[in-house]
KOLDO-628647 format. One record per residue (C-alpha): residue number from 1; residue in three letters; x, y, z. Coordinates in Angstrom, 1 decimal, decimal comma, padded with zeros to 4 digits. Last residue first. Example, Ala and Ser with C-alpha at 12.3 -4.5 7.8 and 13.67 -1.06 7.14 Angstrom:
<sites>
@i = 2 | aa = ser | X = 013,7 | Y = -001,1 | Z = 007,1
@i = 1 | aa = ala | X = 012,3 | Y = -004,5 | Z = 007,8
</sites>
This chain:
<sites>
@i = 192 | aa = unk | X = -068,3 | Y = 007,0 | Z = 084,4
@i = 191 | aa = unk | X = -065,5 | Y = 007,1 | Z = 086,7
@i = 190 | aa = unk | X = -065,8 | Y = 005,9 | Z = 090,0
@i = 189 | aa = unk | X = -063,5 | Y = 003,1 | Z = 090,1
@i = 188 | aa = unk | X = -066,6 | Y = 000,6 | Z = 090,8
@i = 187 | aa = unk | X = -068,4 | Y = 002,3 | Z = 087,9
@i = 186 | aa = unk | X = -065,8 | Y = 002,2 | Z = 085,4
@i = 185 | aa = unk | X = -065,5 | Y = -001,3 | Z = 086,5
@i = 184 | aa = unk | X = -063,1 | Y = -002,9 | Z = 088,6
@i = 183 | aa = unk | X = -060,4 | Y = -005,3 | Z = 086,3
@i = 182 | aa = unk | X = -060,6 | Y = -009,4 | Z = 088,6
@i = 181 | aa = unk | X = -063,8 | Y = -010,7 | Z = 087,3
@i = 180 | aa = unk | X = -062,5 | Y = -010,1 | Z = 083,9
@i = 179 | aa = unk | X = -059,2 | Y = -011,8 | Z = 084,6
@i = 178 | aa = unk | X = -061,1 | Y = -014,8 | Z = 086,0
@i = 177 | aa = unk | X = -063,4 | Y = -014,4 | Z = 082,5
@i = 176 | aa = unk | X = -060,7 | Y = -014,4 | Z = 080,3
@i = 175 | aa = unk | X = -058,7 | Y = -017,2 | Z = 082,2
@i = 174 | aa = unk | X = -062,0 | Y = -019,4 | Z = 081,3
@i = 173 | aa = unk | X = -062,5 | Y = -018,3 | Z = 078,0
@i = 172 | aa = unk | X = -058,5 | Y = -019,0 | Z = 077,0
@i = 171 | aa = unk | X = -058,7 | Y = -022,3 | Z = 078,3
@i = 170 | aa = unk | X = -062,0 | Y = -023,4 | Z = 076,4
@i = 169 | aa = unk | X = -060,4 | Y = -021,5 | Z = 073,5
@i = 168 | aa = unk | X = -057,2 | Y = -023,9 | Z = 074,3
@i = 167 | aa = unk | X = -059,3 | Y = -026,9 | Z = 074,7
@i = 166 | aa = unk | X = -061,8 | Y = -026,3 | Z = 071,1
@i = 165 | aa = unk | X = -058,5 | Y = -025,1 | Z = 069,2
@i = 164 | aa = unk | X = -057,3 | Y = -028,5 | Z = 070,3
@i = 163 | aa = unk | X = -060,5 | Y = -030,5 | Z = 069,1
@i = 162 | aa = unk | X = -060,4 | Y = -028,6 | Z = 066,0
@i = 161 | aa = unk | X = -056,8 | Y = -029,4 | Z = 065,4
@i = 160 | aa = unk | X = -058,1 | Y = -033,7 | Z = 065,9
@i = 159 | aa = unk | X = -060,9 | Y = -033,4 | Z = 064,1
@i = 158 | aa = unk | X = -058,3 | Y = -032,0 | Z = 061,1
@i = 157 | aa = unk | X = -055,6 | Y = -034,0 | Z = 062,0
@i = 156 | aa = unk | X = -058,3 | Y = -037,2 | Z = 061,3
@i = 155 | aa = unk | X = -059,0 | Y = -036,3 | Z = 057,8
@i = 154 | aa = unk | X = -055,9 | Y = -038,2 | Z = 056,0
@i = 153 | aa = unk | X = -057,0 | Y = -041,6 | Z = 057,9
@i = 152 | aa = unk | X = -060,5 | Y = -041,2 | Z = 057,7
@i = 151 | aa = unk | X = -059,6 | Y = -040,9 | Z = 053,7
@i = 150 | aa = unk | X = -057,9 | Y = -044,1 | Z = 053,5
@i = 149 | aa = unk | X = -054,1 | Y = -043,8 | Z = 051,8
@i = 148 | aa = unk | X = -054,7 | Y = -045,4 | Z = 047,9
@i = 147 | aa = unk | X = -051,1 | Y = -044,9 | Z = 048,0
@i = 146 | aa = unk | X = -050,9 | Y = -044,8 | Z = 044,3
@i = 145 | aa = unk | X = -054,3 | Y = -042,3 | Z = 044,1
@i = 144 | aa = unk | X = -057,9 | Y = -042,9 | Z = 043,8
@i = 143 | aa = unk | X = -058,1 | Y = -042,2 | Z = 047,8
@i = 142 | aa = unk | X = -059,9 | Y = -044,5 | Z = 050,0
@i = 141 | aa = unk | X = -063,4 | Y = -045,1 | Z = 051,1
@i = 140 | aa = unk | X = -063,9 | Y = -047,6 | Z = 053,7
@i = 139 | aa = unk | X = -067,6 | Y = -046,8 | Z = 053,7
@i = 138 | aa = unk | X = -067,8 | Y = -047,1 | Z = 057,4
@i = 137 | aa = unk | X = -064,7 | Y = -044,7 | Z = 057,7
@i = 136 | aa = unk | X = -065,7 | Y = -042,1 | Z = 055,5
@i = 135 | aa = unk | X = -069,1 | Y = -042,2 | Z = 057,8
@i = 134 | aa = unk | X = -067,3 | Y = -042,0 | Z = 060,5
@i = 133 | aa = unk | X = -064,6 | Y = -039,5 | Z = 059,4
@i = 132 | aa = unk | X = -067,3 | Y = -036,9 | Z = 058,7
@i = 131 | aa = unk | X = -069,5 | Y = -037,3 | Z = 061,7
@i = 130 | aa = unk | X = -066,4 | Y = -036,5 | Z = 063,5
@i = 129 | aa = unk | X = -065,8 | Y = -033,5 | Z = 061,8
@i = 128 | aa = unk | X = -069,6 | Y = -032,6 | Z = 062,1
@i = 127 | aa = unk | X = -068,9 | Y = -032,8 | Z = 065,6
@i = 126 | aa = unk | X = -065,6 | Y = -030,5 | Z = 065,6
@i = 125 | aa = unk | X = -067,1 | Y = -028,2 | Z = 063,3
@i = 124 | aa = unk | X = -070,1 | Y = -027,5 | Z = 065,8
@i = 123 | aa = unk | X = -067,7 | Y = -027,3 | Z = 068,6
@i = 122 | aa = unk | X = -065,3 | Y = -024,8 | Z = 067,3
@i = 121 | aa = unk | X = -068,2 | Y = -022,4 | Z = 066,1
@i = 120 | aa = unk | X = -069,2 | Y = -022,4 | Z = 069,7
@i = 119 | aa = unk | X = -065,9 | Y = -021,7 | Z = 071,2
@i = 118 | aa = unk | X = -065,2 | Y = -019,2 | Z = 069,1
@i = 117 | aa = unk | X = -068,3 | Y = -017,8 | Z = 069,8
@i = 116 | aa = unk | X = -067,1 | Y = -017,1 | Z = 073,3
@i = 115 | aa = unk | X = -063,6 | Y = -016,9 | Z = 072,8
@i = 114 | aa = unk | X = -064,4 | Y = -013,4 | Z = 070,8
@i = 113 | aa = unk | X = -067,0 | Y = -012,7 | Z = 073,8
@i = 112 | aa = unk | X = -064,2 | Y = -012,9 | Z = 076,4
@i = 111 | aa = unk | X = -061,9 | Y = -011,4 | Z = 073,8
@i = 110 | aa = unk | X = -064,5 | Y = -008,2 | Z = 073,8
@i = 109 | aa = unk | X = -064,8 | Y = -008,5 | Z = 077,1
@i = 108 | aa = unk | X = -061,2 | Y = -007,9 | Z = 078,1
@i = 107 | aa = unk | X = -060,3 | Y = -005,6 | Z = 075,7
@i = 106 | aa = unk | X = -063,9 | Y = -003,6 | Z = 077,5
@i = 105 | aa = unk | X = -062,3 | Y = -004,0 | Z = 080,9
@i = 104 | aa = unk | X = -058,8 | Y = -002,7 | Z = 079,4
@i = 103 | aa = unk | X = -060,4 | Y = 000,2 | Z = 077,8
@i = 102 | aa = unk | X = -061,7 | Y = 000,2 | Z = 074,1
@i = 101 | aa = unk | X = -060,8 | Y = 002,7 | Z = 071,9
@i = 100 | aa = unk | X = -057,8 | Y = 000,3 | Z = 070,4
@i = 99 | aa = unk | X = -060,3 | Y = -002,4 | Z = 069,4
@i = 98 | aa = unk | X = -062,0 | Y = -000,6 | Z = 067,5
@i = 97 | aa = unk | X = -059,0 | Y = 000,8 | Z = 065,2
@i = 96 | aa = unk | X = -057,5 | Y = -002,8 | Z = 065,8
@i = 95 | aa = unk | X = -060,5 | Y = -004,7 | Z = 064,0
@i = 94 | aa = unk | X = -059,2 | Y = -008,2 | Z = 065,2
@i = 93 | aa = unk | X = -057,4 | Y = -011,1 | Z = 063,7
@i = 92 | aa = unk | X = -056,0 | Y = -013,9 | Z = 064,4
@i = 91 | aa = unk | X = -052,6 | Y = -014,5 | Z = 066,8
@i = 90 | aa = unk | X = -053,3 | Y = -014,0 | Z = 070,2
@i = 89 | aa = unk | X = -050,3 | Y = -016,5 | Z = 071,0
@i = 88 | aa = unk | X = -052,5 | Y = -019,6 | Z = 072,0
@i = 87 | aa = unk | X = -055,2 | Y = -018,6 | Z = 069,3
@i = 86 | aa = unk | X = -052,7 | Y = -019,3 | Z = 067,2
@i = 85 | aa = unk | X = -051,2 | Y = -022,5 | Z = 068,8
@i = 84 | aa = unk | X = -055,0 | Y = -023,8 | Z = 069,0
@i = 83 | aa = unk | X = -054,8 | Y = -023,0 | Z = 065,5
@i = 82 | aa = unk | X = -052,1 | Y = -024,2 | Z = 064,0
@i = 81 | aa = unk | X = -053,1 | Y = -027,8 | Z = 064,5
@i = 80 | aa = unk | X = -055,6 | Y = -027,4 | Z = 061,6
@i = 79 | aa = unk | X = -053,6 | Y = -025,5 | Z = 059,1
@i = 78 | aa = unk | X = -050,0 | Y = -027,9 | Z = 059,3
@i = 77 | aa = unk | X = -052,6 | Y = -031,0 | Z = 059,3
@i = 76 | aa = unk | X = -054,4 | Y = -029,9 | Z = 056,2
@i = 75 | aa = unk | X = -050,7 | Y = -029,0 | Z = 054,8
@i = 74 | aa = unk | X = -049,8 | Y = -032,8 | Z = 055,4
@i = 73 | aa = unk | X = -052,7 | Y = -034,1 | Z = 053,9
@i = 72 | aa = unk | X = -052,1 | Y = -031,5 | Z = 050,4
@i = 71 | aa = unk | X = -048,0 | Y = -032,0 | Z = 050,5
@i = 70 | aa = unk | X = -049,3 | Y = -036,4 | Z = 050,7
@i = 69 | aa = unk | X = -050,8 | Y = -036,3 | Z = 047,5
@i = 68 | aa = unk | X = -049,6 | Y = -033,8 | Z = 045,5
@i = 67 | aa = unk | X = -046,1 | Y = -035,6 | Z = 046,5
@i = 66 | aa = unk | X = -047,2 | Y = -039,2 | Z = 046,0
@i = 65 | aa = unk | X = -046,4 | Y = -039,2 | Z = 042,3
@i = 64 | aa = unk | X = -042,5 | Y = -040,4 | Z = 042,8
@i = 63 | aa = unk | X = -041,9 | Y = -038,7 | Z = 039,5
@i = 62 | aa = unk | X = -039,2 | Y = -039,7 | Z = 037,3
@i = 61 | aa = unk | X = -036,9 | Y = -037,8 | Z = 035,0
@i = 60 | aa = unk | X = -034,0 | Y = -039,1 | Z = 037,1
@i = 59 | aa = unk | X = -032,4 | Y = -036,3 | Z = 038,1
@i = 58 | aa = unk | X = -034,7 | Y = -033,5 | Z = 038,0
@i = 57 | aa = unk | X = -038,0 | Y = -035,5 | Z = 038,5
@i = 56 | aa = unk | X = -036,2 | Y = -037,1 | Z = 041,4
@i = 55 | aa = unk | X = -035,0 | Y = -034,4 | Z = 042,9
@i = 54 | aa = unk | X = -038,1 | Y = -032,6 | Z = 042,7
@i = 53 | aa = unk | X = -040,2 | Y = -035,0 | Z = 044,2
@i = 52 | aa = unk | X = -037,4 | Y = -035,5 | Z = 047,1
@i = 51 | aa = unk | X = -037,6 | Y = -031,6 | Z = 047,4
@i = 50 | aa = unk | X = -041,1 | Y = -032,2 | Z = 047,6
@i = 49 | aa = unk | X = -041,3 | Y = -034,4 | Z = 050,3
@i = 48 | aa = unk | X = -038,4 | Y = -033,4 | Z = 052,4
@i = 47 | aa = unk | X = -040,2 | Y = -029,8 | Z = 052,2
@i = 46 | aa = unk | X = -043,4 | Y = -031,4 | Z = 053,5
@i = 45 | aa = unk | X = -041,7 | Y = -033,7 | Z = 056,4
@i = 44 | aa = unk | X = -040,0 | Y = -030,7 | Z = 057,7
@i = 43 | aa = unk | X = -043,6 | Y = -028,7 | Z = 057,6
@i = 42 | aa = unk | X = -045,5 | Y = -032,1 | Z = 059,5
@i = 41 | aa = unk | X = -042,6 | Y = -031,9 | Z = 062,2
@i = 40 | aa = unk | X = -042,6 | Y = -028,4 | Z = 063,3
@i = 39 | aa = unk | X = -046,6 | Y = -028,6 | Z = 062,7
@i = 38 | aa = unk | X = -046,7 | Y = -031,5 | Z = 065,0
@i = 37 | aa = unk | X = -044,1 | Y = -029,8 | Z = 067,4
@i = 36 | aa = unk | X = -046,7 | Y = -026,8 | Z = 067,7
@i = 35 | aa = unk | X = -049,7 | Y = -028,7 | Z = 068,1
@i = 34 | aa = unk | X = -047,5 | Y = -030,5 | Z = 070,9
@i = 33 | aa = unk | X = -047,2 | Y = -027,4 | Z = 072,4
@i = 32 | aa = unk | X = -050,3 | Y = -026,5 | Z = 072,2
@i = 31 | aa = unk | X = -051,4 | Y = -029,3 | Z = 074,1
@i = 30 | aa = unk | X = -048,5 | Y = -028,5 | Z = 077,2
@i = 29 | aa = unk | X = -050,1 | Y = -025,2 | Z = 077,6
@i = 28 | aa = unk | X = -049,0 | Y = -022,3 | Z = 076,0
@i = 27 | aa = unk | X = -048,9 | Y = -018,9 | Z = 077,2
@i = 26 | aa = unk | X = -045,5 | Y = -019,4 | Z = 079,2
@i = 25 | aa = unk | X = -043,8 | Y = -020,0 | Z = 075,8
@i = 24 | aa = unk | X = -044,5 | Y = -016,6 | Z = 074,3
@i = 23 | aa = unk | X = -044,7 | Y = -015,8 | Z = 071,2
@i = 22 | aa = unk | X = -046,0 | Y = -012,7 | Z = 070,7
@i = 21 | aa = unk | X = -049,3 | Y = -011,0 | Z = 070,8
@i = 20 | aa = unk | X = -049,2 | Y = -007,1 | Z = 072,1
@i = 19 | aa = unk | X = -052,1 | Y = -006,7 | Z = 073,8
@i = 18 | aa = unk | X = -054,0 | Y = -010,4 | Z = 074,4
@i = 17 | aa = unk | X = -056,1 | Y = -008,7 | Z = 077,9
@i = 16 | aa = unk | X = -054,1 | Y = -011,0 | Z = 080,1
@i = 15 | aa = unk | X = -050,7 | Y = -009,3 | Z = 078,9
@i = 14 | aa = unk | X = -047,8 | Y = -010,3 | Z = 076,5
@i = 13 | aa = unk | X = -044,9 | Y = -007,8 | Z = 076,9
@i = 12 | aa = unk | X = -044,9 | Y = -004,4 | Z = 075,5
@i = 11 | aa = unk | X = -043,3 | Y = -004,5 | Z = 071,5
@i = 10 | aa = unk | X = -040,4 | Y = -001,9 | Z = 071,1
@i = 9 | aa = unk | X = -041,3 | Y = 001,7 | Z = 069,3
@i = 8 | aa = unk | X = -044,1 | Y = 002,4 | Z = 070,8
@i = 7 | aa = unk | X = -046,3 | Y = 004,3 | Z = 067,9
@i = 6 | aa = unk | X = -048,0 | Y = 007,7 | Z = 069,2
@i = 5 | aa = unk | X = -045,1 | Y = 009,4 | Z = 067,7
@i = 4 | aa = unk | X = -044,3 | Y = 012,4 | Z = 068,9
@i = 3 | aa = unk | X = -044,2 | Y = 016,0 | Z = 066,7
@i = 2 | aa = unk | X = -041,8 | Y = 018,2 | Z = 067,4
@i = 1 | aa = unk | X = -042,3 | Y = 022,2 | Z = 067,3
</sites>
């Protein structure tokens, strides 16, 4: 007697209910791809920072001192504007043993109510973001460093990869909700 695997063994394509997350061009829009060009560019920019760092220190026995610095505003940026491409692509988490019970209707609801509070949460940070940078801004405060860069300045990708996770869940509720208007019921097919 055989056994079968109840494990497919090559990925399904992307589907409205967020099965199988990959990347998939089509699922972004135009904003998440520039998220996804800034975190291209901000990662390039870290690796030429610190291999410059360590070149230097290795070479020359010199530090530029601005590594620290600029790896920790750069990998701010890289975490903020990942996540409108992350939510783009399905990517967090989910509690798969639950979620796998569910039918397609209920997959759908239980993204729709995912994005829901997602939403939510994404607003709240994105105002108290904002209310963040002002002040910082008023009081001109800088950092104690070399570059003495101005904090509203290093804080903005952060407001700014809220603000783009705030779009794309907006985005992401609304398809959600035409595909959920769209999958009958167990009552409408008649099952119960």
């Amino acid at each position: 007697m055989t056994a079968q695997s109840s494990v497919a063994t090559t990925p399904a394509a992307p589907d409205s209910t967020g099965d199988h997350p990959g990347i998939d061009p089509a699922r972004e829009s135009g904003l998440e791809r520039l998220c996804r060009w800034a975190c291209r560019v901000a990662l390039i920019a870290l690796v030429l920072i610190i291999g410059l760092d360590i070149l230097t220190r290795s070479v020359f026995n010199y530090s530029l001192e601005i590594a620290d610095e600029l790896g920790g505003y750069l990998l701010a940026a890289i975490t903020f504007l990942a996540l409108a491409v992350t939510r783009a692509h399905e990517g967090f988490h989910r509690v798969e043993f639950l979620y796998d019970r569910l039918g397609p209707r209920g997959r759908l609801i239980a993204a729709l109510l995912f994005d829901l509070l997602a939403l939510l949460l994404a607003l709240l940070l994105s105002v108290y973001l904002l209310r963040y940078i002002h002040a910082t801004w008023v009081s001109g405060a800088v950092a104690p460093t070399r570059l003495m860069t101005p904090l509203w300045l290093a804080q903005l990708p952060m407001v700014l990869g809220m603000l783009a996770y705030f779009v794309s869940a907006l985005r992401g509720v609304m398809g959600r909700w035409s595909a959920l208007r769209r999958t009958p019921s167990a009552a409408n097919t008649g099952r119960a």
